[in-house]
C-alpha positions as CSV (number, residue, x, y, z in Angstrom):
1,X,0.0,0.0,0.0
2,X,1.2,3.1,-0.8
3,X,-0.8,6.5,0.5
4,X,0.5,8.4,-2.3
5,X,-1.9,6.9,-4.5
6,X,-4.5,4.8,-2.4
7,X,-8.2,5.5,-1.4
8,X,-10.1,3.8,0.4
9,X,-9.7,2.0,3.8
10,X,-6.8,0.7,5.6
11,X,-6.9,-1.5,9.0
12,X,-4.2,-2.0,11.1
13,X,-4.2,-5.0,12.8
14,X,-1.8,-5.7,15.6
15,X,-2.0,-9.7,16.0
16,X,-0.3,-9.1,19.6
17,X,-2.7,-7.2,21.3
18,X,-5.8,-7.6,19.0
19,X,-5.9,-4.0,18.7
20,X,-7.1,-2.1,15.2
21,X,-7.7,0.7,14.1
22,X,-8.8,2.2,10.8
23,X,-8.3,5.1,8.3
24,X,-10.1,6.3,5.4
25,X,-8.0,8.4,2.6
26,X,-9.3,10.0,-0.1
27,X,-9.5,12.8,-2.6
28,X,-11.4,16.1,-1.9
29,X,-13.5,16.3,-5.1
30,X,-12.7,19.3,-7.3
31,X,-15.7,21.7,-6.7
32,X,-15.5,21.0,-2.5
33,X,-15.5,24.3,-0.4
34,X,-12.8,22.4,2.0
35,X,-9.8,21.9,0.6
36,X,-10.1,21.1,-2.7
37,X,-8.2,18.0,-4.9
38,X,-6.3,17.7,-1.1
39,X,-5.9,13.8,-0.4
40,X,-6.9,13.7,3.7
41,X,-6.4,11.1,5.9
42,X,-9.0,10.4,8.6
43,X,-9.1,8.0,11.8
44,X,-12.4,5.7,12.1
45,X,-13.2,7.1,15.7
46,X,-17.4,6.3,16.1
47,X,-19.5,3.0,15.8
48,X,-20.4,3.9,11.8
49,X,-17.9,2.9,9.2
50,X,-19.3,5.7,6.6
51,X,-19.7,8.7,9.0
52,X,-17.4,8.6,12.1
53,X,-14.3,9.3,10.4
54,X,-12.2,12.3,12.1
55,X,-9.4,14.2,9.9
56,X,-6.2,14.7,11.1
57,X,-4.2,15.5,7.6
58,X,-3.2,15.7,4.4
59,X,-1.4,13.9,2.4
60,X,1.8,15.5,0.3
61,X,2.5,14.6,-3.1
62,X,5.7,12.6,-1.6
63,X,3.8,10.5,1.0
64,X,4.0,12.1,4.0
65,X,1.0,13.1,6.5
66,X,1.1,16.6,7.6
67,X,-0.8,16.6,10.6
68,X,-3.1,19.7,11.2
69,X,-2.2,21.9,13.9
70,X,-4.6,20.6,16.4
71,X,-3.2,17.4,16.1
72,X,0.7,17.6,15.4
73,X,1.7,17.7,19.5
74,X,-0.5,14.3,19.8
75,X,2.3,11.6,19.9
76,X,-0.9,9.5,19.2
77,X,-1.3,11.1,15.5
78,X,2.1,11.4,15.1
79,X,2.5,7.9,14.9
80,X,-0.7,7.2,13.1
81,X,0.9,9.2,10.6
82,X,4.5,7.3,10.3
83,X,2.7,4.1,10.6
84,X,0.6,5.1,7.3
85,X,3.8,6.3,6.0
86,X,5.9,3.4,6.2
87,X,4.2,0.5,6.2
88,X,7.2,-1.9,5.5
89,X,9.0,-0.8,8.8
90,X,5.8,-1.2,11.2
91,X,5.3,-4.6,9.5
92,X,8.6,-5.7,9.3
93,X,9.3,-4.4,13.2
94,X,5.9,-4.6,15.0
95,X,4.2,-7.1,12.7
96,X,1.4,-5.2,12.1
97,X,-1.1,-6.2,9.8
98,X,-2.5,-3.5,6.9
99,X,-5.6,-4.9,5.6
100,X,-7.1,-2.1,2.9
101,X,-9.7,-1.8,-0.2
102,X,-8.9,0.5,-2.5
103,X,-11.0,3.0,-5.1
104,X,-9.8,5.2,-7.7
105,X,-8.4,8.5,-7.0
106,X,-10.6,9.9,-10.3
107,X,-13.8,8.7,-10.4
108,X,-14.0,7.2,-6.9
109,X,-15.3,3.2,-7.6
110,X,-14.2,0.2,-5.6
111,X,-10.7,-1.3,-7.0
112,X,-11.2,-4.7,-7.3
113,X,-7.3,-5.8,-8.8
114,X,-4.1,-5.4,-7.1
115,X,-2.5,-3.9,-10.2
116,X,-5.5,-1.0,-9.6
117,X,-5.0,-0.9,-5.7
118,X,-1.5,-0.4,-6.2
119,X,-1.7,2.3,-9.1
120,X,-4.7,4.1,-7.5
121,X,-6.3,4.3,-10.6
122,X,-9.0,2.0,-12.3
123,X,-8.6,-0.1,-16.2
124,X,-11.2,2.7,-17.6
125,X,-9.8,5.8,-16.2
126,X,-6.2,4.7,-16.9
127,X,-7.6,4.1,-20.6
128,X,-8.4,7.6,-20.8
129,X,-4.8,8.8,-20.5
């Protein structure tokens, strides 16, 4: 998974504790009032998987969550943030799990190949160029 070009959901599963959590990243749409085209990052924090998601950041062109100012002291968020950012190290080092579905960062519908996942972008609007 790379967050440079994923949206969708990701879990993170830590098989030692049982613990999870989960994050939703996608793509402001072009005409929002809030931050529009800005990829944000938001932390599943309320009992409904479509509505209870709380943003903490955005995501930069090269991968990295910046944090909004109410959240950047929180060590909490600050290591939400590097565990999005490198997966390979927390699963490597703390065997954490990253479970994710993807969708496409133009038109928004459900990935359903890895090759898509990976790229971020779906067969039909890769097509168009």
């Amino acid at each position: 998974m790379d967050i440079r070009t994923h949206n969708g959901t990701v879990t993170l599963k830590n098989p030692a504790t049982g613990n999870h959590r989960t994050f939703q990243i996608r793509t402001q749409p072009d005409d929002s009032k809030f931050a529009p085209g800005q990829r944000i990052v938001a932390l599943l924090d309320g009992p409904d998987n479509v509505n209870s998601y709380r943003p903490f950041g955005f995501i930069s062109e090269s991968g990295w969550v910046n944090l909004w100012r109410k959240h950047k002291e929180s060590k909490t968020f600050q290591t939400y943030a590097h565990m999005l950012r490198d997966p390979n190290h927390w699963e490597e080092n703390h065997s954490i799990e990253y479970l994710h579905e993807g969708r496409c960062r133009v038109c928004n519908r459900k990935l359903t190949t890895p090759e898509s996942v990976e790229s971020g972008i779906g067969p039909v609007c890769a097509a168009r160029g």
